[in-house]
BALOBA-1460 file (C-alpha; in Angstrom, 3 decimals):
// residues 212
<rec num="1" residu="x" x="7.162" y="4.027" z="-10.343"/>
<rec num="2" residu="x" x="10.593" y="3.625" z="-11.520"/>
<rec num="3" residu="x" x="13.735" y="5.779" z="-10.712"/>
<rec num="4" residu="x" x="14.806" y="5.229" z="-13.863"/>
<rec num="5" residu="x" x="11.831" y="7.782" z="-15.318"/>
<rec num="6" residu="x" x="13.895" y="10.431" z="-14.330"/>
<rec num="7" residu="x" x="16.851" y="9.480" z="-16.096"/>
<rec num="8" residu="x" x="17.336" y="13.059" z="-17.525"/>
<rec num="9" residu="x" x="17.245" y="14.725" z="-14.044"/>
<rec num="10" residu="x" x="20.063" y="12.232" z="-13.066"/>
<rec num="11" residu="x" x="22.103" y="12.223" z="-15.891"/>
<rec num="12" residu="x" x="22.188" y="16.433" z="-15.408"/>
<rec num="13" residu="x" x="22.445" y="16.349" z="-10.954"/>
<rec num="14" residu="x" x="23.182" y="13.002" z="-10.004"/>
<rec num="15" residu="x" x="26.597" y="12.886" z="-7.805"/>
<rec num="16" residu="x" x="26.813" y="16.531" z="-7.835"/>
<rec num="17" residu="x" x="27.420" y="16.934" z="-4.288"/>
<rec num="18" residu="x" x="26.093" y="20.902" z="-3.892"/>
<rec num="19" residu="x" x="22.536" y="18.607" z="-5.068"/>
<rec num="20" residu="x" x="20.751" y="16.454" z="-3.164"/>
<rec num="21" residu="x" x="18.225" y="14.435" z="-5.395"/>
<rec num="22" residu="x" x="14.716" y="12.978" z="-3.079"/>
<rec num="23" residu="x" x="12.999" y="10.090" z="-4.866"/>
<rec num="24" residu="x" x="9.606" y="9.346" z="-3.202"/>
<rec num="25" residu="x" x="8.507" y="6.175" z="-3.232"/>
<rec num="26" residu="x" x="10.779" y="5.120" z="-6.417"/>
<rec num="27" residu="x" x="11.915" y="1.696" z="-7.299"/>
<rec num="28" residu="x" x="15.713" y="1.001" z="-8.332"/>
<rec num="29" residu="x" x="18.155" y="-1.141" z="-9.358"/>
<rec num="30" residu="x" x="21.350" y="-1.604" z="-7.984"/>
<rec num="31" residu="x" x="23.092" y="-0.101" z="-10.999"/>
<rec num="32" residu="x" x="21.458" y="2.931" z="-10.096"/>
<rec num="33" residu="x" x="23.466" y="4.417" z="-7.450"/>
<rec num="34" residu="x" x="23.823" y="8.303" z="-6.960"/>
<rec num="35" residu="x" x="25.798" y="9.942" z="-3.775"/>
<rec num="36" residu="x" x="23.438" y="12.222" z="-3.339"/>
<rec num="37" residu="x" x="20.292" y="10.837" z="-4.508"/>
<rec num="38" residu="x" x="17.832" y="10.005" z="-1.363"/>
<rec num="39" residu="x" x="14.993" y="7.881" z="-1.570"/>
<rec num="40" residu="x" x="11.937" y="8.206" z="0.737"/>
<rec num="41" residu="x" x="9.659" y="5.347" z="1.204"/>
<rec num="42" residu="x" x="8.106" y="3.829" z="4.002"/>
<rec num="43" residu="x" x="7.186" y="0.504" z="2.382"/>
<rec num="44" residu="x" x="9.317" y="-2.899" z="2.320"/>
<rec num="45" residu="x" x="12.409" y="-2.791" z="3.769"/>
<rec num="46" residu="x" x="11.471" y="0.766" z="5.012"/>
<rec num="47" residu="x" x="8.453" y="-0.341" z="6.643"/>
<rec num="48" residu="x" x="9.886" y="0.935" z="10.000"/>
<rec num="49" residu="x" x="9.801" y="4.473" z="8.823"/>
<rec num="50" residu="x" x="7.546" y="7.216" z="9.134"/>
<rec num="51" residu="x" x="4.874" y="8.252" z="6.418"/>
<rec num="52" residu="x" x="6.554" y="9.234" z="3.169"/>
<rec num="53" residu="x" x="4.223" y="12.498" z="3.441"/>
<rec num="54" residu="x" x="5.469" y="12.789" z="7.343"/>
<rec num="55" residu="x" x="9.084" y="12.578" z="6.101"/>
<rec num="56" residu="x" x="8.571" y="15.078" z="3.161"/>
<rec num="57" residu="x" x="7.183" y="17.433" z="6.066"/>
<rec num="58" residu="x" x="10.200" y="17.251" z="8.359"/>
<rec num="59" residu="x" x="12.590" y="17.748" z="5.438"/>
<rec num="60" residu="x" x="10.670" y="20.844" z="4.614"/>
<rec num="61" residu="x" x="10.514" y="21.777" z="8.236"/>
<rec num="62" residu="x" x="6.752" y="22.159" z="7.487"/>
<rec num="63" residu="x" x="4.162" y="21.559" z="10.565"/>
<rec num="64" residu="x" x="1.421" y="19.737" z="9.964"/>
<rec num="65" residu="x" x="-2.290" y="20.862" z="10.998"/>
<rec num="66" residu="x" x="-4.748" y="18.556" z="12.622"/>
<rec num="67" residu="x" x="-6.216" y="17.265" z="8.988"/>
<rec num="68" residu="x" x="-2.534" y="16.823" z="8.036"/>
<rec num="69" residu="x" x="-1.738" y="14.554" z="11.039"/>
<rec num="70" residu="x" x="-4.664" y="12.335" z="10.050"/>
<rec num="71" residu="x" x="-3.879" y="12.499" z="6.120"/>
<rec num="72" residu="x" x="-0.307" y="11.347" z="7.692"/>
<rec num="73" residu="x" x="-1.526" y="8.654" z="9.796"/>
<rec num="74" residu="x" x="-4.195" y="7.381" z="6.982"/>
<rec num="75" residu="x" x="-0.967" y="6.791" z="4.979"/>
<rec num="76" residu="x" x="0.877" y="4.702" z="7.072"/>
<rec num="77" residu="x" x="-1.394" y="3.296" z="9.032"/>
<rec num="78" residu="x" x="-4.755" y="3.241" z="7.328"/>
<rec num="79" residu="x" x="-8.164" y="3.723" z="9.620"/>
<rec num="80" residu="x" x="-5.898" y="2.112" z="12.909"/>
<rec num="81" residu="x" x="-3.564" y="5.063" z="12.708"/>
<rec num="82" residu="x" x="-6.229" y="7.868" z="12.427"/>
<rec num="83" residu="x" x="-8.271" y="6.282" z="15.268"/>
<rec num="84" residu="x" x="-4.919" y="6.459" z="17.829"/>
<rec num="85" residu="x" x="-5.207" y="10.135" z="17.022"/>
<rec num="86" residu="x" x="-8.848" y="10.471" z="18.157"/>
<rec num="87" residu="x" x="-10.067" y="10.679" z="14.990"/>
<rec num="88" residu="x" x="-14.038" y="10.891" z="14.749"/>
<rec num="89" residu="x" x="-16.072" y="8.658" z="12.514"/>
<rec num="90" residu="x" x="-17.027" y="11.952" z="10.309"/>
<rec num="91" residu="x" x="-13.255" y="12.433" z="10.063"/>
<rec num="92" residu="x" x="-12.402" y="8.810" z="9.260"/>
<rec num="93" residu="x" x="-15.074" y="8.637" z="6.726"/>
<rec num="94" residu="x" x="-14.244" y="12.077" z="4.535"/>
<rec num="95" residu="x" x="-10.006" y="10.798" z="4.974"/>
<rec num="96" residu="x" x="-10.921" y="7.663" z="3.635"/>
<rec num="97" residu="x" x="-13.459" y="8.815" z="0.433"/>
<rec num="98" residu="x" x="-10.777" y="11.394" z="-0.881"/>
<rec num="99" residu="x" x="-7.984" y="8.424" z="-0.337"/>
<rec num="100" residu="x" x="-10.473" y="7.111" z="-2.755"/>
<rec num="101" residu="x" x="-11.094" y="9.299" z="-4.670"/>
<rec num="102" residu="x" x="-7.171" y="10.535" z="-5.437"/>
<rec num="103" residu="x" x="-7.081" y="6.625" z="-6.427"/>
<rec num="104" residu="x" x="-9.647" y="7.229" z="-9.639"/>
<rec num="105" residu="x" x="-12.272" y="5.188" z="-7.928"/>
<rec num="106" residu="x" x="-15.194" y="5.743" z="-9.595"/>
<rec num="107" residu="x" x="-19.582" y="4.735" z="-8.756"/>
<rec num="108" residu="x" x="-19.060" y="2.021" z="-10.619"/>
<rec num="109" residu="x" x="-15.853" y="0.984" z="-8.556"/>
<rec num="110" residu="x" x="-18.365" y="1.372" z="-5.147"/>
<rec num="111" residu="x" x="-21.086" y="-0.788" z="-6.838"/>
<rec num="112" residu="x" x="-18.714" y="-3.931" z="-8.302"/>
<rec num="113" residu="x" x="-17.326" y="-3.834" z="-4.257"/>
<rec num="114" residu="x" x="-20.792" y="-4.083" z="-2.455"/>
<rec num="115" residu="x" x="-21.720" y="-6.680" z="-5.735"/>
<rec num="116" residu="x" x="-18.491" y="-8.430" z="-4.695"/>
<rec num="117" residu="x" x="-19.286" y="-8.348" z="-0.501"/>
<rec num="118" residu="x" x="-22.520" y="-9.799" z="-1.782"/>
<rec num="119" residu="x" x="-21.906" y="-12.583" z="-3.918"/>
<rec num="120" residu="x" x="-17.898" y="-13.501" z="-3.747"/>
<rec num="121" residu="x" x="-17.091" y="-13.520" z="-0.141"/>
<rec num="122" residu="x" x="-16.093" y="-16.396" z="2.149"/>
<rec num="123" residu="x" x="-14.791" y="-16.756" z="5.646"/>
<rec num="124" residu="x" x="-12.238" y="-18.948" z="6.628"/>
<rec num="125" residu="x" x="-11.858" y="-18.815" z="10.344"/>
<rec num="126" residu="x" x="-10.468" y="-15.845" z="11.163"/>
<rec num="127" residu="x" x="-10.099" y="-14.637" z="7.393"/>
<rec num="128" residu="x" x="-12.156" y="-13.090" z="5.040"/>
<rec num="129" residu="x" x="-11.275" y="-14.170" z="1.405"/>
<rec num="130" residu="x" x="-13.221" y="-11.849" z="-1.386"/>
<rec num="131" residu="x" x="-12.866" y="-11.899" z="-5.480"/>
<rec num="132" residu="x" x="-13.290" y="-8.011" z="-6.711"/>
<rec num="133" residu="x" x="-14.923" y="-7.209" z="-10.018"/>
<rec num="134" residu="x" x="-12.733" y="-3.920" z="-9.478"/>
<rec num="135" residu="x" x="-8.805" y="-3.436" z="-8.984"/>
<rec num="136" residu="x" x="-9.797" y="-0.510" z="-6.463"/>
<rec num="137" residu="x" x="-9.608" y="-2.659" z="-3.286"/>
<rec num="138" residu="x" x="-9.896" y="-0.070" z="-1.018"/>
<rec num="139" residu="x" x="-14.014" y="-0.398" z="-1.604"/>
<rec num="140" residu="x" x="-14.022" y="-3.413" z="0.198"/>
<rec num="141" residu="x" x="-11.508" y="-2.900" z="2.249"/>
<rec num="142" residu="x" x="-13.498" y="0.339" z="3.615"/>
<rec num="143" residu="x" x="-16.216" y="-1.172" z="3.864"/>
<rec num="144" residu="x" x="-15.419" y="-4.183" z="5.564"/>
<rec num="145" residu="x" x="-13.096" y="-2.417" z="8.134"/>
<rec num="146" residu="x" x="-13.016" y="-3.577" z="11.276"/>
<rec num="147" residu="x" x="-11.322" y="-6.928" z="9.846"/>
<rec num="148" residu="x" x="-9.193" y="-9.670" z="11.376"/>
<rec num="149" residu="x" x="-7.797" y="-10.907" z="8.415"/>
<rec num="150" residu="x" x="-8.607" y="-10.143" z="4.533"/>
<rec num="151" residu="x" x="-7.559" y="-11.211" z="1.331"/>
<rec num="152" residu="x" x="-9.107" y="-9.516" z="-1.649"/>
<rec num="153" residu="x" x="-7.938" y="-10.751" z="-5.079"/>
<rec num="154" residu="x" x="-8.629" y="-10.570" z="-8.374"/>
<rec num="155" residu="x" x="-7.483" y="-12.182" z="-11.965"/>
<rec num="156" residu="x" x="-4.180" y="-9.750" z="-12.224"/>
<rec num="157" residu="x" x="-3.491" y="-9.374" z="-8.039"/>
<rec num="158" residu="x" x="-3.886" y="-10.136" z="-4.590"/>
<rec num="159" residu="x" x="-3.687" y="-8.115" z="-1.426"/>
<rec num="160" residu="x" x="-3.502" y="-9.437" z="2.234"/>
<rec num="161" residu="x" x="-4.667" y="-7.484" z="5.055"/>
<rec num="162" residu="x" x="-4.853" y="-6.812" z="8.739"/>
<rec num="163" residu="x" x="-3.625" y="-9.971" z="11.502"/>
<rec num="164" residu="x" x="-1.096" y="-12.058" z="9.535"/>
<rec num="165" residu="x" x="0.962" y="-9.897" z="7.556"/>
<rec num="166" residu="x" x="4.502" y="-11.235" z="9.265"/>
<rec num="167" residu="x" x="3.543" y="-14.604" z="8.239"/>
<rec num="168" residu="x" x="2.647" y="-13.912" z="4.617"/>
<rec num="169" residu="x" x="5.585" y="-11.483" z="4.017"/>
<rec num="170" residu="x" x="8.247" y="-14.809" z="5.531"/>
<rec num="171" residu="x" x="5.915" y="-16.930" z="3.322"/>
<rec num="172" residu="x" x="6.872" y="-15.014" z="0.368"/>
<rec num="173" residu="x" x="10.186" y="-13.568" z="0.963"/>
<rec num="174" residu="x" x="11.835" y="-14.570" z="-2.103"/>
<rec num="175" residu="x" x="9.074" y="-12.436" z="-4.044"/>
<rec num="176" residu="x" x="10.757" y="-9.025" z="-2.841"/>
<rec num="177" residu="x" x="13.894" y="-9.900" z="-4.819"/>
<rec num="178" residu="x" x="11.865" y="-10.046" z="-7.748"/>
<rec num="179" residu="x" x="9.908" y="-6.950" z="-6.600"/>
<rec num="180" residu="x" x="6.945" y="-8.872" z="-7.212"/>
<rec num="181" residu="x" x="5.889" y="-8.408" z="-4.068"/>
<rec num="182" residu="x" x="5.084" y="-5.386" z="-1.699"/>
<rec num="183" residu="x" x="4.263" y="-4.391" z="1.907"/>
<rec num="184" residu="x" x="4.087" y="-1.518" z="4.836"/>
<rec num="185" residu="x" x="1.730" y="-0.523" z="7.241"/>
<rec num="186" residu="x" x="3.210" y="-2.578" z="10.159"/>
<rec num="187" residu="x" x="2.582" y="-5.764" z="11.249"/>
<rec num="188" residu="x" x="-1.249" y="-5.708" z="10.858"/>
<rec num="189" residu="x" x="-0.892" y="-3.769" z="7.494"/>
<rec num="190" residu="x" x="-0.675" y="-5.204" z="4.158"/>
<rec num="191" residu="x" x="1.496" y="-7.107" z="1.928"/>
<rec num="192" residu="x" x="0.407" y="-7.463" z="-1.976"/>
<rec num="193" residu="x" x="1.599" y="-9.060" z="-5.055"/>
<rec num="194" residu="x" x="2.217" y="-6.674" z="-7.997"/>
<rec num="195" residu="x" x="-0.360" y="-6.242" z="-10.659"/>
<rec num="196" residu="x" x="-0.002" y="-8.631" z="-13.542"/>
<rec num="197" residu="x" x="3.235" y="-10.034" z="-11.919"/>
<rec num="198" residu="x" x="1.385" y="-13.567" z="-12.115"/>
<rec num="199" residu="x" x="-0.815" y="-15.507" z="-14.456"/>
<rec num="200" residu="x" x="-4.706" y="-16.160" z="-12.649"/>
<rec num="201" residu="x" x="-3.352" y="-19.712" z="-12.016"/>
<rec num="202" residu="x" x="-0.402" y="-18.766" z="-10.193"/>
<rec num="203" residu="x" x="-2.436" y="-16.614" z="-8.083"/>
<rec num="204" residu="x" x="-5.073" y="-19.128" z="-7.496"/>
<rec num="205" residu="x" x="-2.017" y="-20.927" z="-5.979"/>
<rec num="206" residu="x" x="-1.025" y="-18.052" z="-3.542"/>
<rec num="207" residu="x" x="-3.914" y="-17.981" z="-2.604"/>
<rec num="208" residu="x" x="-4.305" y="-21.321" z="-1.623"/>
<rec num="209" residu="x" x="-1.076" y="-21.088" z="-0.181"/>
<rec num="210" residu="x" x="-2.556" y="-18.297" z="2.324"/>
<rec num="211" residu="x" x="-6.054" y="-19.678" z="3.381"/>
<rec num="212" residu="x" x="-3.936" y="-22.934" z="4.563"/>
């Protein structure tokens, strides 16, 4: 989401210094510039910073129960960071279908991704290369998990998983100027292009560009 959504909220508090204005997790331009407007993110550039949720929580002074810590560590860290908390499979498995479910996936979502584990997966080495039928790529991901490598992709985007990321965010580095490009989740996380920030060929391309 963009900053500039808010543009009423900013024209009416922005560089009011009694105000301080949070953003979570909201893109900008450099022509957007507030003294007291904070952003929170833990993505990109602030990839070495908590959980957006975790930060929201200490700004609140709010403690956070034992769900809450796994909610937390789901969001930065995916399955990984709930299972250094001694998180059980019953816990990892409810966490991960309401992630789901907050994301709209639907049946229909669940069926294209076992359809697509099926029929349009291949393994090179190490990695795992899929084509989804459905933009909700945490079905496969999910269900694939415990991964070395993934790359899931489909004709509008492409997301790269696990062992690797450091090398596909340098291969792409120009991309985050454009903000065409995305990442978090440390250095076996993921790193995505943006939906419909590339024609099917282009992607094809990336892709390519990946595998080798």
């Amino acid at each position: 989401m963009l900053l500039s959504m808010y543009q009423d909220i900013l024209d009416e508090y922005g560089n009011n210094d009694q105000i301080t204005i949070y953003g979570l997790e909201l893109r900008f331009t450099d022509n957007e510039k507030y003294s007291n407007y904070i952003l929170i993110d833990h993505h990109n550039e602030y990839n070495t910073k908590p959980s957006t949720l975790l930060q929201v929580a200490e700004i609140l002074d709010q403690p956070l129960n034992r769900y809450q810590q796994l909610v937390v560590a789901n969001d930065s860290n995916y399955i990984p960071g709930m299972e250094q908390l001694g998180a059980t499979r019953a816990e990892i498995n409810d966490i991960r279908f309401q992630d789901r479910q907050a994301q709209g996936v639907t049946i229909e979502d669940e069926r294209l991704a076992e359809y697509a584990i099926q029929n349009n997966m291949d393994k090179y080495g190490d990695l795992t290369v899929v084509k989804s039928d459905t933009p909700r790529f945490s079905t496969i991901t999910d269900r694939l998990y415990p991964y070395n490598s993934l790359l899931i992709y489909n004709e509008y985007e492409l997301m790269f998983y696990g062992k690797g990321v450091p090398q596909v965010i340098h291969l792409f580095t120009k991309e985050l100027t454009r903000e065409n490009f995305f990442y978090g989740g440390g250095e076996n996380g993921f790193a995505g292009i943006v939906a419909n920030a590339y024609n099917y060929e282009d992607l094809q391309h990336i892709k390519v560009q990946i595998i080798n």
